[in-house]
NUNU-979143 format. One record per residue (C-alpha): x, y, z; residue in one letter. Coordinates in steps of 0.02 Angstrom, whole numbers, padded with zeros to 5 digits, always signed. Last residue first. Example, Ala and Ser with C-alpha at 12.3 -4.5 7.8 and 13.67 -1.06 7.14 Angstrom:
BEGIN
+00684-00053+00357S +00615-00225+00390A 
end
This chain:
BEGIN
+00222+01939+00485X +00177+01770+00542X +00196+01623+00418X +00091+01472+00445X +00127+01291+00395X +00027+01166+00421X +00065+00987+00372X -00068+00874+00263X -00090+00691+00238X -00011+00612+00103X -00092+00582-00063X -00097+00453-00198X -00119+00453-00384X -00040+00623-00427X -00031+00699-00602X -00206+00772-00606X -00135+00867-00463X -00039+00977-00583X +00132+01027-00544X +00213+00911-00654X +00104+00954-00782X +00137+01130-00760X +00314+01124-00760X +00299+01019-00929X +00341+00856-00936X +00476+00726-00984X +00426+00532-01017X +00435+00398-00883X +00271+00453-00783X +00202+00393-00612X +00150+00502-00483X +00157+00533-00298X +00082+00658-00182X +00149+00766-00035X +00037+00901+00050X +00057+01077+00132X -00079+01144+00236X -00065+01356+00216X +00038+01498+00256X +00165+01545+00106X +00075+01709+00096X +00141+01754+00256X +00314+01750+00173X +00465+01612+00205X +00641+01689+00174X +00689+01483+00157X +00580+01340+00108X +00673+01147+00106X +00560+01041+00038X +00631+00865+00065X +00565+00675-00030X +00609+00531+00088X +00609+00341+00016X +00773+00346+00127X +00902+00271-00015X +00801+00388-00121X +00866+00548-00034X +00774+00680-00134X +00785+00872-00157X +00671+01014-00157X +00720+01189-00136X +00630+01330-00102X +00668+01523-00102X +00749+01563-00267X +00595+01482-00354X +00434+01498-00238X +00310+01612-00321X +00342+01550-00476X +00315+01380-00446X +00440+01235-00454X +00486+01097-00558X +00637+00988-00548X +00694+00840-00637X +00791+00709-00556X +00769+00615-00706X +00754+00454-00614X +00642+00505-00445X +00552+00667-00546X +00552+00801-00422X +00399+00921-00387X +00378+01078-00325X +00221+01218-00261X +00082+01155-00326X -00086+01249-00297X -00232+01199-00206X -00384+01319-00209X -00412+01463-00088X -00536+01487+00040X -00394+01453+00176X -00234+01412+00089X -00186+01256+00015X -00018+01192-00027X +00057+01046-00146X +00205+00939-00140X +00259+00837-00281X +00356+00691-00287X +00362+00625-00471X +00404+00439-00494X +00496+00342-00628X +00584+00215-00491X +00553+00269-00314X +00507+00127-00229X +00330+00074-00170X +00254+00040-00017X +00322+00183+00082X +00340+00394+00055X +00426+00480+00183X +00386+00679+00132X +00488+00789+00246X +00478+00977+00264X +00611+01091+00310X +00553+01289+00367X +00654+01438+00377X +00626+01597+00431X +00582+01774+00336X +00424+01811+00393X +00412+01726+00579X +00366+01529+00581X +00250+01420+00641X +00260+01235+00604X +00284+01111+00479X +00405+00946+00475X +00319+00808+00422X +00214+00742+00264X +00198+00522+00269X +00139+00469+00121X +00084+00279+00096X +00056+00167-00038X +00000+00000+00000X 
end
């Protein structure tokens, strides 16, 4: 059975640092997107990053590129969203999902949800200003 396993949020002054963990079991890695995904109060869910398992491809939002980093640690089944200079507009529940897909994408497919077959549960992360 796959299972997601999101960690790592909190509360966090404007401008901090947050590290989020996505520990994914019940499958391996091979030809799989990690994405994580946010939602805001009233406001739809957006993707935020995604990494591709073989490619190592990465895909990231506007709003976050300079400031977040994704990486991967395979060995670990454990997918990391590393979010510096964190805004208040960063707030919201923050969710991991896998994919399957062998052949390249575009950022917004890979940051689509229609992408993702399973889901984590949620971490919150709120940004005070």
């Amino acid at each position: 059975e796959v299972q997601l396993q999101a960690s790592g949020g909190g509360l966090v002054q404007a401008g901090g640092s947050l590290r989020l963990a996505c520990a994914a079991s019940g499958f391996t890695f091979d030809d799989y997107g990690i994405g994580w995904f946010r939602q805001a109060p009233g406001k739809e869910r957006e993707g935020v990053s995604c990494i591709h398992s073989t490619t190592g491809s990465l895909y990231y939002a506007d709003s976050v590129k300079g400031r977040f980093t994704i990486s991967s640690d395979n060995a670990q089944n454990t997918v990391y969203l590393q979010m510096n200079n964190l805004k208040p507009e960063d707030t919201g529940v923050y969710y991991c999902a896998t994919g399957w897909w062998e052949h390249p994408i575009t950022t917004t497919q890979a940051l689509g949800a229609s992408m993702y077959s399973h889901w984590g549960q949620g971490t919150q992360v709120t940004v005070s200003s």
